[in-house]
N, C-alpha and C positions, 0 to 999 in steps of 0.2 A: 587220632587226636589232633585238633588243630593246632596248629605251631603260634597263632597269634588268634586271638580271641576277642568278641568286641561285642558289646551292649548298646544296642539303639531305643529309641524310642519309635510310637507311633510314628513320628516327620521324619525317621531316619537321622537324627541327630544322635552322634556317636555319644552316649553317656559313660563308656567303659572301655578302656583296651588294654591288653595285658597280653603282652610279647612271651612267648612260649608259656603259658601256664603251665602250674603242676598240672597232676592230672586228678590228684585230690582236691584242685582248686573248680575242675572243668562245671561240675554240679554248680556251681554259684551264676555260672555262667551261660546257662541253659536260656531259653528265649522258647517263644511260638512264632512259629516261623511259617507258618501257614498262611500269613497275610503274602507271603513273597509268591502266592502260584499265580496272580500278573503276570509277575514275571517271567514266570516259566517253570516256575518248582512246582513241581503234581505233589499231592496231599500224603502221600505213602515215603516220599523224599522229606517233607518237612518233617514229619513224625520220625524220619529215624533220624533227620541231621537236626538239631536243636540248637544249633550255633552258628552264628557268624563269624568268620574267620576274614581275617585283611589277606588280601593279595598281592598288598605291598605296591598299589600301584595309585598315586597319589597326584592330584591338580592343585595346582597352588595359583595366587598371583600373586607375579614377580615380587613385589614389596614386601609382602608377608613372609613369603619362601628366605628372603634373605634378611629381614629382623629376625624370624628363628634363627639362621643359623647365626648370621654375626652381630646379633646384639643379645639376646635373650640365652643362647645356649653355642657360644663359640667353641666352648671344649666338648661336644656331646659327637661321640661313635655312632651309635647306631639311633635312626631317625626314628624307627617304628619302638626301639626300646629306652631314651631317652629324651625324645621330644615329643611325640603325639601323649605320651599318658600324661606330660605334666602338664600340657596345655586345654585338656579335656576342661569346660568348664569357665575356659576363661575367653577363647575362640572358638569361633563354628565351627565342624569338623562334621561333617555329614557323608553315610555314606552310599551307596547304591550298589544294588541287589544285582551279581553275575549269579546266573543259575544254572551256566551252559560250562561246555569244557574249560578245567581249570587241572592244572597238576603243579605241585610245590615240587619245586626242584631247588630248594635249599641247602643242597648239598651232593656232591657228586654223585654217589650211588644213587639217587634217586634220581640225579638228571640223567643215567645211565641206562637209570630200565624206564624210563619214559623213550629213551629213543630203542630201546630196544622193541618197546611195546609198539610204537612204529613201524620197527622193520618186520614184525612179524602177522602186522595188522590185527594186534590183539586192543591197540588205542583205541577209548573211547571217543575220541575227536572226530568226525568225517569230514574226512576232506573233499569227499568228492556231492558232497550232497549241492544239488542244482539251488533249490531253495534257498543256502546260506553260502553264495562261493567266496572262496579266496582269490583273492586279487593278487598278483605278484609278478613281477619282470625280472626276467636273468638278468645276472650280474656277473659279466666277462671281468676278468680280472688276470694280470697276469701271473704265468705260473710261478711255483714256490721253489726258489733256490737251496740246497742245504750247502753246505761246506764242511768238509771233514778234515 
């Protein structure tokens, strides 16, 4: 079940969002998501995934980013359950179709068996694929002191 749930239209303009739905709510929230294999979703993926879920991973500019926060919603917690649903409707909010590896690690046990899935090379992630590599430089750092 997806943990944040979201309604687009044709252009991709978010028409819905709703931070952890019930699960009795999920049906209202169904889409055809068949238009996403552009992207990369094969037709057998869109028919069983029927949702679009947020990633939580958002672009702002600067101006906007900080009217939400200090003028429009100074007291609000959490961003994806307090400002993205109220503002639905009244700002653009558009969003763009990941089809490739994704794992919600919103909470520790789940960020636990993602790196477990890792170490055992059960992840669906490949990191070694030539076609799509990762880019990254060590990072020497110095060692970790404890004190007892």
């Amino acid at each position: 079940m997806p943990s944040k749930s979201t309604q687009v239209d044709e252009d991709m303009n978010v028409e819905q969002f709703e931070e952890k739905p019930p699960e009795a709510m999920l049906h209202t929230m169904s889409m055809d998501t068949s238009c996403y294999t552009s992207y990369g979703l094969c037709a057998d993926d869109a028919e069983e995934k029927p949702y679009v879920a947020s990633m939580g991973i958002y672009v702002f500019k600067k101006k906007a980013l900080l009217d939400l926060l200090y003028r429009e919603f100074p007291h609000a917690v959490d961003f994806s359950r307090d400002v993205l649903p109220a503002v639905i409707g009244e700002r653009r909010i558009v969003a763009y179709p990941h089809t490739t590896y994704w794992e919600d690690v919103g909470n520790l046990k789940d960020y636990f068996q993602a790196h477990m899935a890792l170490a055992k090379g059960t992840l669906k992630l490949q990191l070694f694929d030539k076609t799509h590599p990762i880019f990254t430089s060590a990072r020497t750092l110095p060692p970790t002191k404890a004190r007892t």
